[in-house]
C-alpha positions as CSV (number, residue, x, y, z in Angstrom):
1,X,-15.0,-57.0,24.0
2,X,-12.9,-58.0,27.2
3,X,-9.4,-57.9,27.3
4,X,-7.3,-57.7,30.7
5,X,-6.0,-54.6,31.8
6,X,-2.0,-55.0,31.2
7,X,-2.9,-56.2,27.6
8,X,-5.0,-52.9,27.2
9,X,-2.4,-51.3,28.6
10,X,0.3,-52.9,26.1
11,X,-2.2,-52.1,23.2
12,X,-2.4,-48.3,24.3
13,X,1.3,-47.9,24.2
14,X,1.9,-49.3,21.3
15,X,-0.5,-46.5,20.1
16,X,1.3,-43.7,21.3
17,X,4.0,-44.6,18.8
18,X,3.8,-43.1,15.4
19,X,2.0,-44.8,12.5
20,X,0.6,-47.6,14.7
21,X,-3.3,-47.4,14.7
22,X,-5.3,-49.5,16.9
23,X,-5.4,-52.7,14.4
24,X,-1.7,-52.6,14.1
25,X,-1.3,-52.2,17.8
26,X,-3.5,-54.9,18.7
27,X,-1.7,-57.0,16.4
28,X,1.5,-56.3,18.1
29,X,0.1,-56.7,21.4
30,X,-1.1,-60.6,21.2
31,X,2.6,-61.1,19.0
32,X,4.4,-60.3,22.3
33,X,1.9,-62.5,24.6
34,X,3.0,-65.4,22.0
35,X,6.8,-64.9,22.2
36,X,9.3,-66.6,24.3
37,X,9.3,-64.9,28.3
38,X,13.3,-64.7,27.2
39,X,12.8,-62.9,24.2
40,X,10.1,-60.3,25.9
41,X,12.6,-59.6,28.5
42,X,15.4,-58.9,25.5
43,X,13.1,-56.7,23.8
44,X,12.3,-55.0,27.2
45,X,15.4,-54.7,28.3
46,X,16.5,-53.4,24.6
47,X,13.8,-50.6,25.4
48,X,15.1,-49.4,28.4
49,X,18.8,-50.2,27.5
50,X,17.8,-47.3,24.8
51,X,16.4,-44.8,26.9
52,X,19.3,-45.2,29.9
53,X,21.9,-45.3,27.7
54,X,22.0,-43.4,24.6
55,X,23.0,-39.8,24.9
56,X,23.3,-36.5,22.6
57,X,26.9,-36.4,20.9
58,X,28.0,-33.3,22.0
59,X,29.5,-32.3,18.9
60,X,27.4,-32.9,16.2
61,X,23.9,-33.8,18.0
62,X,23.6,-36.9,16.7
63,X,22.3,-39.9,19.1
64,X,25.0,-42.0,20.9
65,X,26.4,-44.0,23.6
66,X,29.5,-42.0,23.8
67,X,30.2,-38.4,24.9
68,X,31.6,-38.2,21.2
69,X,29.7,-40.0,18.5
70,X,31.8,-42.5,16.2
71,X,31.3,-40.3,12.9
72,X,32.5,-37.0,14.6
73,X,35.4,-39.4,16.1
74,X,36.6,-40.6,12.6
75,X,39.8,-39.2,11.5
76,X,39.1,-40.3,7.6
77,X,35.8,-37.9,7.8
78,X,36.3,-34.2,5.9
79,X,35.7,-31.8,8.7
80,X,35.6,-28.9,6.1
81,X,31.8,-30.3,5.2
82,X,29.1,-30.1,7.4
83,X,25.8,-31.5,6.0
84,X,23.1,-30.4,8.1
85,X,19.8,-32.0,8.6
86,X,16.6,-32.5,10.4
87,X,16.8,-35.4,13.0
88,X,19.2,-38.5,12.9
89,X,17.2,-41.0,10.8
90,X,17.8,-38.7,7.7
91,X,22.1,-39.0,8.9
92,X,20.8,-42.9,9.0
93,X,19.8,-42.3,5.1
94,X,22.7,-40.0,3.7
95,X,25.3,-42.9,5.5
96,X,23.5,-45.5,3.5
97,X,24.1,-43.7,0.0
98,X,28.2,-44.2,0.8
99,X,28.7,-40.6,-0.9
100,X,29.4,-38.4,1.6
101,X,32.3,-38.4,3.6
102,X,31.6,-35.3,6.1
103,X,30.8,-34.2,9.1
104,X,26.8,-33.7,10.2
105,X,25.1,-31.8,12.1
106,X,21.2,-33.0,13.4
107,X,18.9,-29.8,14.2
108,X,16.1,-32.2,16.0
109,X,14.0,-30.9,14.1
110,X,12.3,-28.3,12.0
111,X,11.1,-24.7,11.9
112,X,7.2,-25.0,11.6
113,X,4.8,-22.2,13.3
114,X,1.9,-24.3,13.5
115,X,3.6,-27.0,15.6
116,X,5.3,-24.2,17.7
117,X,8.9,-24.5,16.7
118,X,11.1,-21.9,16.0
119,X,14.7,-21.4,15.6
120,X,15.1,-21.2,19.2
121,X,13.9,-25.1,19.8
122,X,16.2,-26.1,17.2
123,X,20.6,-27.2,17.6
124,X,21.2,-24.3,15.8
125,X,23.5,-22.4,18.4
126,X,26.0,-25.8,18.6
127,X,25.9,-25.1,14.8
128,X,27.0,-21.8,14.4
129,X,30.0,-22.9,16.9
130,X,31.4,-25.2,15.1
131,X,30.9,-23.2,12.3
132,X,33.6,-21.0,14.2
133,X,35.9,-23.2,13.3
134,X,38.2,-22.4,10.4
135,X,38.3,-25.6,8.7
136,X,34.9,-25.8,7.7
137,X,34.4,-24.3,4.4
138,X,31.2,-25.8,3.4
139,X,27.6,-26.4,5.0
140,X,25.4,-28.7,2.9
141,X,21.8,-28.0,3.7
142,X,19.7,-31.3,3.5
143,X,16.5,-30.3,5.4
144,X,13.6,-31.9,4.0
145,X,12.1,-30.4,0.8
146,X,8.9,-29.4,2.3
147,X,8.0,-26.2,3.3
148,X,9.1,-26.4,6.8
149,X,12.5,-27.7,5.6
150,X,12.8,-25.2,3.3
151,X,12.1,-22.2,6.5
152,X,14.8,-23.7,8.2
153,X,17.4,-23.7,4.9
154,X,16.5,-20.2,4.1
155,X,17.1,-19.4,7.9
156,X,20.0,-21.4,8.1
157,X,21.4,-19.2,5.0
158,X,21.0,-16.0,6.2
159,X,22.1,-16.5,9.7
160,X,25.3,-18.4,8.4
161,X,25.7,-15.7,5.2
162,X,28.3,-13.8,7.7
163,X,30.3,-16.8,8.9
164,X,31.9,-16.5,4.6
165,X,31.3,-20.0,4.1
166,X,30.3,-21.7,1.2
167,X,26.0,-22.9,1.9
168,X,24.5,-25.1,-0.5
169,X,21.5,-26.9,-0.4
170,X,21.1,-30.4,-1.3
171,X,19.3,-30.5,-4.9
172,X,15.9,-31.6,-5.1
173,X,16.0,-35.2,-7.2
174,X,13.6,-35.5,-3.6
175,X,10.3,-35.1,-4.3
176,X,8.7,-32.3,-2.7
177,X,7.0,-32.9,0.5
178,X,9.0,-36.0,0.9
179,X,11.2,-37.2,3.9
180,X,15.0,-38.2,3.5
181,X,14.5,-41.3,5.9
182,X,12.4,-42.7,3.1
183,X,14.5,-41.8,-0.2
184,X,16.2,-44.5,-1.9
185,X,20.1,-44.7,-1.9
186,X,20.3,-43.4,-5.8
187,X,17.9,-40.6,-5.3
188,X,20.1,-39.3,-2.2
189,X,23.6,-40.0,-4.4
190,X,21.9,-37.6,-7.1
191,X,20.6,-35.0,-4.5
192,X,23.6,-34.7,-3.1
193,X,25.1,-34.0,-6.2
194,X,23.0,-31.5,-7.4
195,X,23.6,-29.5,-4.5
196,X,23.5,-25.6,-5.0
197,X,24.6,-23.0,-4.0
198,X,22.3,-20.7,-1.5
């Protein structure tokens, strides 16, 4: 079959984005050619808007378009808790639960030796500054509860053991080999509460 080349093009990066197969591409692909030229220049202009605009909050590695994200900015927020986790659409899921009222830090990831990331690709340095700071006196781990969030928690725990703060790990109404971004507010509310001590 014959297609032109920049709707090839449009189908191939469509692709290159997680969870879209060629089907769901393609489908995407000939909804764009349909939609208004106004709302394709929106939607193109949202996508470069995102990648020119949005920085790294430089206290809490959380995605922004400030220096200083709006959560590490909030003078209601308890900077004695810092929940950490793996990237910022699990900070997306714990703000939805309304039960937390910390700080967080985002680690970009987790440690997994068969994608080639160790400690050393991960925030964790910006972590153990703030955890310099004397008002924190508790670090919530919420890494995902699969194996390679579990390395990282058990990491996370030793290398923080010295620091004499309070590590606990979120408790595991998740299930196993499951990803916050995808847990439902009460299941969240409950694994926060659960939390343990590491």
């Amino acid at each position: 079959m014959y297609l032109p080349e920049p709707i090839v093009n449009l189908i191939d990066g469509f692709q290159r984005l997680p969870g879209i197969g060629a089907k769901t591409a393609q489908r995407l692909a000939f909804t764009i050619l349909k939609m208004d030229d106004e709302d394709v220049a929106d939607f193109a202009q949202a996508l470069i808007q995102v990648k020119r605009d949005l920085k790294i909050c430089t206290v809490c590695q959380n995605i922004s378009d400030q220096d200083i994200c709006d959560i590490c900015q909030d003078k209601s927020r308890d900077t004695s808790i810092i929940c950490v986790i793996q990237e910022t659409k699990d900070l997306i899921a714990m703000e939805r639960t309304r039960e937390f009222n910390g700080l967080y830090h985002v680690l970009g990831g987790a440690i997994s030796p068969i994608e080639g990331i160790g400690p050393e690709q991960l925030k964790i340095p910006s972590l153990l500054e703030r955890l310099s700071d004397e008002k924190v006196k508790e670090l919530i781990l919420a890494t995902n509860p699969n194996m390679e969030g579990e390395a990282t928690a058990m990491y996370l725990s030793r290398l923080v053991k010295p620091f004499g703060i309070k590590v606990t790990r979120i408790a595991h109404g998740l299930p196993v080999g499951g990803d916050l971004e995808y847990a439902d507010e009460v299941t969240l509310t409950k694994a926060l509460e659960g939390r343990r001590e590491v």
